[in-house]
KEKE-3310 file (N, C-alpha, C; in steps of 0.2 Angstrom, whole numbers, plus 5000, padded with zeros to 4 digits):
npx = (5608:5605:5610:5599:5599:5610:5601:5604:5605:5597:5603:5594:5576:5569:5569:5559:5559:5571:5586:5593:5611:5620:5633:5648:5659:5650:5643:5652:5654:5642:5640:5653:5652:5638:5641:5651:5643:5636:5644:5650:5637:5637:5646:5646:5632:5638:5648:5638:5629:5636:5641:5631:5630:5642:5636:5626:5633:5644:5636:5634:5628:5620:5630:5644:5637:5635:5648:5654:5645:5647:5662:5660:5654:5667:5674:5669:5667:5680:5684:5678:5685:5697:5693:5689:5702:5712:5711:5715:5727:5734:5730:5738:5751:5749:5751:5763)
npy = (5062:5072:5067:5061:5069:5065:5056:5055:5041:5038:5032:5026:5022:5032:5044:5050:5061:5060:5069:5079:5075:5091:5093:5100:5106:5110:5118:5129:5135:5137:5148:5155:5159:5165:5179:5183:5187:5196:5206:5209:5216:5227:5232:5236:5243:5254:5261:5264:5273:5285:5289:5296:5305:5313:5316:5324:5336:5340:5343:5334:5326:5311:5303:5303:5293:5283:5278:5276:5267:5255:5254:5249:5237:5231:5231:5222:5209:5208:5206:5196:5184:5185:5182:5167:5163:5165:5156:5142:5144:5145:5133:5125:5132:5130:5113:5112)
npz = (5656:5672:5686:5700:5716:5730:5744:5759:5770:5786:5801:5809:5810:5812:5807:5793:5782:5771:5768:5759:5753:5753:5742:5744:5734:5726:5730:5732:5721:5715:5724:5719:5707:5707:5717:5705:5696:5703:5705:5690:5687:5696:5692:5681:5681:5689:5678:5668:5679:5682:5669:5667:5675:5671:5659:5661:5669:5662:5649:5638:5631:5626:5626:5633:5644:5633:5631:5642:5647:5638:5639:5652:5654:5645:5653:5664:5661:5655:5671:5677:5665:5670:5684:5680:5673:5682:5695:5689:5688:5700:5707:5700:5703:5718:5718:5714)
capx = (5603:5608:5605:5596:5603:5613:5598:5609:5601:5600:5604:5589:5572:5564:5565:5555:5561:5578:5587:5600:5620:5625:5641:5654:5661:5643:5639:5655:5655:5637:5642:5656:5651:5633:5645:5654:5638:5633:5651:5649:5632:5639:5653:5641:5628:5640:5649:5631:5627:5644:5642:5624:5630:5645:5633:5623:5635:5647:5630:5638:5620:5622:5638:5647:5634:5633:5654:5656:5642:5650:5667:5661:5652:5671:5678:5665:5668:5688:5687:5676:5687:5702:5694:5689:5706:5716:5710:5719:5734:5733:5727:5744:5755:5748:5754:5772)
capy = (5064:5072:5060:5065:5071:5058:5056:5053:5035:5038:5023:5022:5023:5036:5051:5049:5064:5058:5075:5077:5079:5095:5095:5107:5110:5111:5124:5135:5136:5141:5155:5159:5163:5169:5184:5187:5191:5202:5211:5212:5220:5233:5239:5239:5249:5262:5265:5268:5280:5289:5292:5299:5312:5317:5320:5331:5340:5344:5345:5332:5324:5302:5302:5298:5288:5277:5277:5273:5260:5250:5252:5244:5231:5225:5230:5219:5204:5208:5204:5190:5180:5185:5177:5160:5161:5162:5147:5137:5145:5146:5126:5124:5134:5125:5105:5111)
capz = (5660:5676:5691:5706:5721:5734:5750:5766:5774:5793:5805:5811:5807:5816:5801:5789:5779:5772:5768:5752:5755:5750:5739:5747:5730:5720:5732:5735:5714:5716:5729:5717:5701:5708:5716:5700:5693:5704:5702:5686:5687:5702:5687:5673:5683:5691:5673:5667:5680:5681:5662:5664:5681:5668:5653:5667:5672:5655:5644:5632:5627:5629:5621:5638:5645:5629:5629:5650:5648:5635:5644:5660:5649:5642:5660:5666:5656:5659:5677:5674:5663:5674:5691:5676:5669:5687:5697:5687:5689:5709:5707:5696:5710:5725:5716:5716)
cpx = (5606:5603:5602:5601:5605:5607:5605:5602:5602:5598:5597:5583:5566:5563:5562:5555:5568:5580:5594:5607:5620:5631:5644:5654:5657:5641:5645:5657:5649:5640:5648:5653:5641:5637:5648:5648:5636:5638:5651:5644:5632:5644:5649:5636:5632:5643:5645:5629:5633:5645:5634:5625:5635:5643:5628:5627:5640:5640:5633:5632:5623:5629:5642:5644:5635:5642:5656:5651:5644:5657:5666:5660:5661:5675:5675:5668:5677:5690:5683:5682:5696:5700:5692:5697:5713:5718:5715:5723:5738:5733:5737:5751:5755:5750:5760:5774)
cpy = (5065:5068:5065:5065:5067:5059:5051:5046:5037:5031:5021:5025:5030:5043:5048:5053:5064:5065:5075:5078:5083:5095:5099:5111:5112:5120:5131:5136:5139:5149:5159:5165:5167:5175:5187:5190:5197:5206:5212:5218:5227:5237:5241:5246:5256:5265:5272:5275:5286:5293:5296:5304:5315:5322:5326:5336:5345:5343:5341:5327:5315:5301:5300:5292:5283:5273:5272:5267:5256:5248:5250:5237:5228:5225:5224:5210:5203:5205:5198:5185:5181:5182:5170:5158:5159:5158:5143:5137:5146:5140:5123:5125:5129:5118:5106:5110)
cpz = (5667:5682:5696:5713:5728:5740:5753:5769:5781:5794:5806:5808:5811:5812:5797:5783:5777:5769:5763:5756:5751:5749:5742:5741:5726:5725:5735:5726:5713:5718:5723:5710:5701:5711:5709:5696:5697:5703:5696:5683:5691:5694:5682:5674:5686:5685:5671:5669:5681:5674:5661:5671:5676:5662:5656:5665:5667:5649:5638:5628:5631:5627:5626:5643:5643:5631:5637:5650:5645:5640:5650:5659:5647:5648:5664:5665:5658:5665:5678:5671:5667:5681:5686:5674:5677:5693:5696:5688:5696:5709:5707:5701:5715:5722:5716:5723)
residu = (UNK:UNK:UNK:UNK:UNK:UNK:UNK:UNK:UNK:UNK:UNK:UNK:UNK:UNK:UNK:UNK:UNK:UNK:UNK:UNK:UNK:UNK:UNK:UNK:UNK:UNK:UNK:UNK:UNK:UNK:UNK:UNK:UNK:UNK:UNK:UNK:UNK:UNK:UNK:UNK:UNK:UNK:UNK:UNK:UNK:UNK:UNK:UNK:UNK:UNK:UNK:UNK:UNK:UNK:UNK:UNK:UNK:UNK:UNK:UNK:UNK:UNK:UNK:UNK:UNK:UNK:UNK:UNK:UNK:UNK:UNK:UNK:UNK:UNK:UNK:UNK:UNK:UNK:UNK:UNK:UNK:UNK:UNK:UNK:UNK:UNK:UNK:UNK:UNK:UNK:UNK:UNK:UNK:UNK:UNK:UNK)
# end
């Protein structure tokens, strides 16, 4: 069961509203991977439309839209699990 969030006690008694600690690392791990999401959704969406100005413009029907939206789709996912996979190994570096 996750617990509740640490309230800070002030000295004295004059607030009334005590106010939680924010985690540094709870919330610079938020900020991260809320960014990779949007980075992933910025590559999937330009694929997308970049395969739907190409089928414009060479009259090739969805055929490169369908093909550039999947490729962003595993391009996506590719830079994803190389910013999860390289942490660690930045982590691993810096202790020597």
């Amino acid at each position: 069961m996750p617990q509740p969030p640490k309230q800070h006690k002030p000295d004295s008694d004059d607030s009334s509203d005590p106010k939680p600690i924010l985690d540094p690392h709870r919330v610079r791990s938020y900020a991260k991977y809320s960014g990779m999401a949007f980075q992933m959704g910025i590559i999937i969406l330009a694929g997308t439309l970049f395969g739907q100005w190409l089928d414009e413009k060479l009259q090739t029907g969805p055929y490169l839209t369908i093909f550039l939206a999947l490729f962003s789709i595993f391009a996506a996912l590719y830079v994803a699990l190389k910013d999860f996979i390289s942490p660690s190994k930045k982590k691993e570096d810096d202790q020597k």
